[in-house]
C-alpha positions in Angstrom: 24.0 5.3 -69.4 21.8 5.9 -72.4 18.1 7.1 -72.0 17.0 4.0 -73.2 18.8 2.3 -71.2 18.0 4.6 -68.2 14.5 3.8 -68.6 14.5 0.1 -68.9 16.6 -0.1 -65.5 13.6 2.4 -63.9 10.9 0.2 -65.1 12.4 -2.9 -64.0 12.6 -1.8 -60.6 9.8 -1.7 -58.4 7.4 1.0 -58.6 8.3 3.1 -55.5 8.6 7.0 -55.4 5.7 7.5 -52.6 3.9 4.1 -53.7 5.3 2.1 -51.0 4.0 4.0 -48.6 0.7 5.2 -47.1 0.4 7.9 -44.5 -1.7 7.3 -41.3 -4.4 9.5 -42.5 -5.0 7.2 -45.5 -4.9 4.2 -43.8 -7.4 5.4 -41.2 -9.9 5.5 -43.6 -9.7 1.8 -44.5 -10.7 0.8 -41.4 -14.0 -1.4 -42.0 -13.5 -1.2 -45.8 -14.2 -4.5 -47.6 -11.1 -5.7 -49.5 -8.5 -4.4 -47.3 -6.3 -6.3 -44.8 -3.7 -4.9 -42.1 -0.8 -7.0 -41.3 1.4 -6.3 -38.8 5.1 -7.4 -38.6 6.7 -7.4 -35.7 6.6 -10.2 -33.3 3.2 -12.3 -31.8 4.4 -10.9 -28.4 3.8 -7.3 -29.7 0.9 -8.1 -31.6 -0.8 -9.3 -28.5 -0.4 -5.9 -27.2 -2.1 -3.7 -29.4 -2.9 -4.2 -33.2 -4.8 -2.2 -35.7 -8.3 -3.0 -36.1 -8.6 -6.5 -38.1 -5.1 -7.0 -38.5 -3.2 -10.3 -39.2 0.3 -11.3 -37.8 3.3 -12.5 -40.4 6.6 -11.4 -38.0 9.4 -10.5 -40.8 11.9 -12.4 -39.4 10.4 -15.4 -40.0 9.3 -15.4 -43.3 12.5 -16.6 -44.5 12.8 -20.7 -44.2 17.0 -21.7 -44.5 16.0 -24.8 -46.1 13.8 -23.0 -48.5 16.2 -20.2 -49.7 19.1 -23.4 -50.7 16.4 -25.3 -53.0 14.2 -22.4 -54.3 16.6 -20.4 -55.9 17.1 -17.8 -53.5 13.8 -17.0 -52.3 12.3 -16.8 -49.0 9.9 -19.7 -49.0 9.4 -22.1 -52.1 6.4 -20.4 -54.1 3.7 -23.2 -53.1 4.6 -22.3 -49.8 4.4 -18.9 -49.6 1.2 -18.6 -51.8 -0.5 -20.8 -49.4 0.7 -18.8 -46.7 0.3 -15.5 -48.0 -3.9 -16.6 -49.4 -4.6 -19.0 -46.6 -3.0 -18.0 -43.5 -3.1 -13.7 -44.2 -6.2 -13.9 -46.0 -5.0 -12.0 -48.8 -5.7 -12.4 -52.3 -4.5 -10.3 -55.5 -7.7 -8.1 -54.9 -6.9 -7.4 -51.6 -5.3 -3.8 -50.6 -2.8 -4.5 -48.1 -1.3 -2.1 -45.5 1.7 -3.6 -43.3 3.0 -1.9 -40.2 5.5 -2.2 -37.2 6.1 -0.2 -34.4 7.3 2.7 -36.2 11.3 2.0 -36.9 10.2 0.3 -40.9 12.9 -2.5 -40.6 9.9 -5.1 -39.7 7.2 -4.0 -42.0 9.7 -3.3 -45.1 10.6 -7.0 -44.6 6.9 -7.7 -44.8 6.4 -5.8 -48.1 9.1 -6.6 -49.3 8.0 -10.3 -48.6 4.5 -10.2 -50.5 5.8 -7.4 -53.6 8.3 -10.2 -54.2 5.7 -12.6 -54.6 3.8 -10.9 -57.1 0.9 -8.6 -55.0 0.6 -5.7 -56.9 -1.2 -3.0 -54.0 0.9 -3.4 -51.0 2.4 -0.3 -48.9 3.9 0.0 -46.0 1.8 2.2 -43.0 4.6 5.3 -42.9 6.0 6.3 -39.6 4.1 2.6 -38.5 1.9 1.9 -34.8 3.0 5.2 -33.2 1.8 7.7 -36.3 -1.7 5.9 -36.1 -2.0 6.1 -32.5 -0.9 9.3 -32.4 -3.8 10.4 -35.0 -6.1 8.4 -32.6 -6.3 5.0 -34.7 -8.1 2.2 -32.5 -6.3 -0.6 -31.2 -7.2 -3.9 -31.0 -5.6 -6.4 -27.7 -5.1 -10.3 -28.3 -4.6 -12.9 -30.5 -6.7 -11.7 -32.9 -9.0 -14.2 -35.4 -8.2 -15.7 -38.1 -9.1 -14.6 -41.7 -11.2 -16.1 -44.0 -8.6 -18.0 -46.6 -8.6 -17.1 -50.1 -6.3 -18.2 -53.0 -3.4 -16.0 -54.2 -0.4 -16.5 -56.6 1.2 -14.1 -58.5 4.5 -14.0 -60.7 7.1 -13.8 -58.5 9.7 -10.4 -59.1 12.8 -12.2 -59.5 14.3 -9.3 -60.4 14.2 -7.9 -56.6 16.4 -10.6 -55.6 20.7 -11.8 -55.7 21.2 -15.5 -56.2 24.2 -16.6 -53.5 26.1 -17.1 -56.8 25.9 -13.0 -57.7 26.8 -12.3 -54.1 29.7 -14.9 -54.5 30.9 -13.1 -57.8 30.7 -9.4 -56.4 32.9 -10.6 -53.2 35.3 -11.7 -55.7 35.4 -9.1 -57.9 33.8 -5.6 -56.4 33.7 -4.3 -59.9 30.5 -6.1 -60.1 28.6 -4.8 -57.4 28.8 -3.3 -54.0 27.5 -5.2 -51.1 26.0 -3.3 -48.3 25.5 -4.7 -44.8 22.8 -3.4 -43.3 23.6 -4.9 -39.7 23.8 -2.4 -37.0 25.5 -4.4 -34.3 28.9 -4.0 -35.3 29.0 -7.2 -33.2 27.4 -9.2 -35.9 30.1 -8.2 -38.1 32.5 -8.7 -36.5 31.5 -12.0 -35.8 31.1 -11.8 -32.2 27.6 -12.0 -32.0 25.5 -15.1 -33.6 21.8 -14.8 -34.4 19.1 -17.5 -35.2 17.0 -18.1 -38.6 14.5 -20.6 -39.3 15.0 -23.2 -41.5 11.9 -24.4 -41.8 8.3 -23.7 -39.8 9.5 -23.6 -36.0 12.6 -25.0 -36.6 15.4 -22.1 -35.1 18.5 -22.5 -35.9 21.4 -20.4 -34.5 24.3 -19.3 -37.6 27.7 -21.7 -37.1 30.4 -18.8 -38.0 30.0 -15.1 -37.7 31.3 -12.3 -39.5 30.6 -10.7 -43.3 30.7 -11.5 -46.8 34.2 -10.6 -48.4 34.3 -7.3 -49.5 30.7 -6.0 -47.9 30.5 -2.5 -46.4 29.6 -2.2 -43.2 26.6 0.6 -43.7 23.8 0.3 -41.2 20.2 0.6 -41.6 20.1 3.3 -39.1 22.0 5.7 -41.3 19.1 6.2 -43.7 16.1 5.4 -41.0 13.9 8.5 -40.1 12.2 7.0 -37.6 15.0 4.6 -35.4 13.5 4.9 -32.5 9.6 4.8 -33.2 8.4 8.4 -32.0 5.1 10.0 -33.5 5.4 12.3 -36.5 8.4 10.9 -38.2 9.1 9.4 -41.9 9.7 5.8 -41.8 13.0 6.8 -44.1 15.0 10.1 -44.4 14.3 12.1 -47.3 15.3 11.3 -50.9 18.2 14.5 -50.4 19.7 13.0 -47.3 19.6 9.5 -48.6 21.6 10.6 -51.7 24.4 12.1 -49.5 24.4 8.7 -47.8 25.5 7.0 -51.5 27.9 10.3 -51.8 29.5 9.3 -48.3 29.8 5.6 -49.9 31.8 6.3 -52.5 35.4 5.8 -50.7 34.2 2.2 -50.7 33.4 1.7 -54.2 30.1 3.4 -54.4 29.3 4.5 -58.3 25.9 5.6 -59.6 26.5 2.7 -62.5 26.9 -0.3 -60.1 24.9 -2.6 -58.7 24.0 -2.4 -55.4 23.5 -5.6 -53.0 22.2 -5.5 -49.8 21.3 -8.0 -47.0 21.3 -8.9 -43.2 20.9 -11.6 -41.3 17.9 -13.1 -42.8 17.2 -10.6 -45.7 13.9 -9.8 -44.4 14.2 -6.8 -42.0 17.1 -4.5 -42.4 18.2 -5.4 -45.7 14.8 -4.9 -47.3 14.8 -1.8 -45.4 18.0 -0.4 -47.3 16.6 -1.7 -50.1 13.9 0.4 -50.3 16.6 3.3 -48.6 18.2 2.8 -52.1 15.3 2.8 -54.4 14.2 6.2 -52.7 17.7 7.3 -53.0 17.2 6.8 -56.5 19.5 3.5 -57.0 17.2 1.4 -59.2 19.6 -0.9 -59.6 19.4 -2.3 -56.5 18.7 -6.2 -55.3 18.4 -8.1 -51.8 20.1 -11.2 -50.8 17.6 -13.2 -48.8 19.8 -15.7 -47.7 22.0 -13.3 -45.9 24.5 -14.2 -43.0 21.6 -17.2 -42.4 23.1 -18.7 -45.4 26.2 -17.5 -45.9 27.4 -18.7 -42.2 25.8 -22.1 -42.5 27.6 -22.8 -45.1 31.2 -23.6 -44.2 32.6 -23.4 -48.1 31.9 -19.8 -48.2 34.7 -17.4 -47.2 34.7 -14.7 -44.2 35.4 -10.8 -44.8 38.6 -10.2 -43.5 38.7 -6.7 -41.5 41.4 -4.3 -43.1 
């Protein structure tokens, strides 16, 4: 790759290096501050529990509508939607500094960011090593439902770049020369097609996937492999250095893995451990990197689509 050419593909990626995070200590400081909201992503059930100060509650896994994903080109929610939801329900406008956090593991809260970065907010980062680093620098906490935000107006230009249509994932299954696809899953269960999972396809409306299994030709590569932080203990990175990331790709490369392809990744419903890898490969240094949202939520709904076959 030219430099040119090297630095169009770094500046069409997402800013990330250190950006998309921000360490307990920082985030401590925003407590109270005008212009800042906390969101945390994991479920209401854990929210209830204990929440930073102020926060707001948008669970990852269900900020991706089925229904949405098939008539919105691919994305999440359609973009009237998801402005609405992101200004009116979060109380977040483009002003607003936003700091999203899960229990500590990242899968949750890089779905989250990866959620509102896709729809255009410029100054959201992800709490690193999430609810266990700020307790354990002695962070309040905050039990209940929490109240509601005051609603404000967003919409931004959403990054389609960040993003693989079902028709890109369908062309790399086909033809591996024009991407490798990554499945972030960690139950090889899921992968298998033994165990079958539930998505939304609209606002309370579960649905559990008809067929289980993989897309053709994806790479069974879990999101634990790059997590630093699996299992939500105090005083660990939310992802494994950029050093042991790379040797990750390295390890990759007896199944296809070159510094010059494209790299999709996804999971069940995009928003969780995909996003997580995502951001796994952006630190690694693979720019060229995008997320199928539709994941096995689509892909197993829809009975045209072909199943991975294992060798």
């Amino acid at each position: 790759m030219t430099r040119v050419l090297l630095l169009a593909a770094l500046c069409s990626a997402p800013a990330f290096a250190q950006d998309a995070f921000i360490s307990a200590d920082d985030a401590l400081k925003l407590v109270g501050k005008d212009g800042v909201r906390f969101v945390a992503s994991d479920n209401e059930k854990d929210f209830e529990k204990g929440h930073l100060p102020g926060a707001v509650e948008a669970f990852a896994h269900d900020l991706q509508f089925l229904d949405d994903v098939r008539k919105c080109k691919g994305l999440p929610m359609c973009e009237a939607t998801a402005f609405d939801f992101i200004g009116k329900t979060l109380g977040i406008d483009a002003a607003t500094q936003v700091v999203v956090y899960d229990a500590g593991m990242g899968v949750n809260a890089s779905g989250t960011w990866f959620f509102l970065a896709l729809y255009g907010h410029k100054n959201v980062r992800i709490l690193d090593g999430g609810l266990a680093a700020w307790k354990a620098k002695g962070g309040a906490i905050e039990e209940g439902k929490g109240k509601a935000p005051a609603a404000k107006t967003f919409k931004g230009a959403v990054q389609t770049s960040m993003i693989a249509s079902r028709a890109e994932v369908e062309a790399a299954s086909k033809d591996p020369s024009k991407a490798l696809i990554l499945d972030s899953r960690h139950k090889l269960e899921e992968y298998t097609g033994k165990e079958l999972l539930a998505g939304l396809t609209g606002p309370g409306k579960e649905l559990t996937v008809a067929r289980g299994g993989f897309i053709p030709g994806a790479v069974f590569s879990p999101w634990t492999k790059y997590a630093g932080n699996k299992d939500a203990e105090a005083g660990k990175p939310t992802l494994k250095d950029a050093k042991d990331l790379q040797k990750q790709l390295e390890k990759l490369k007896k199944n296809g893995y070159d510094a010059g392809k494209p790299i999709i990744t996804y999971c069940h419903v995009g928003l969780g451990r995909g996003s997580f890898q995502y951001l796994a490969m952006l630190k690694a240094g693979h720019t060229n990197t995008k997320l199928y949202v539709g994941g096995w939520s689509e892909w197993g709904n829809t009975p045209e689509l072909a199943l991975g076959t294992q060798q």
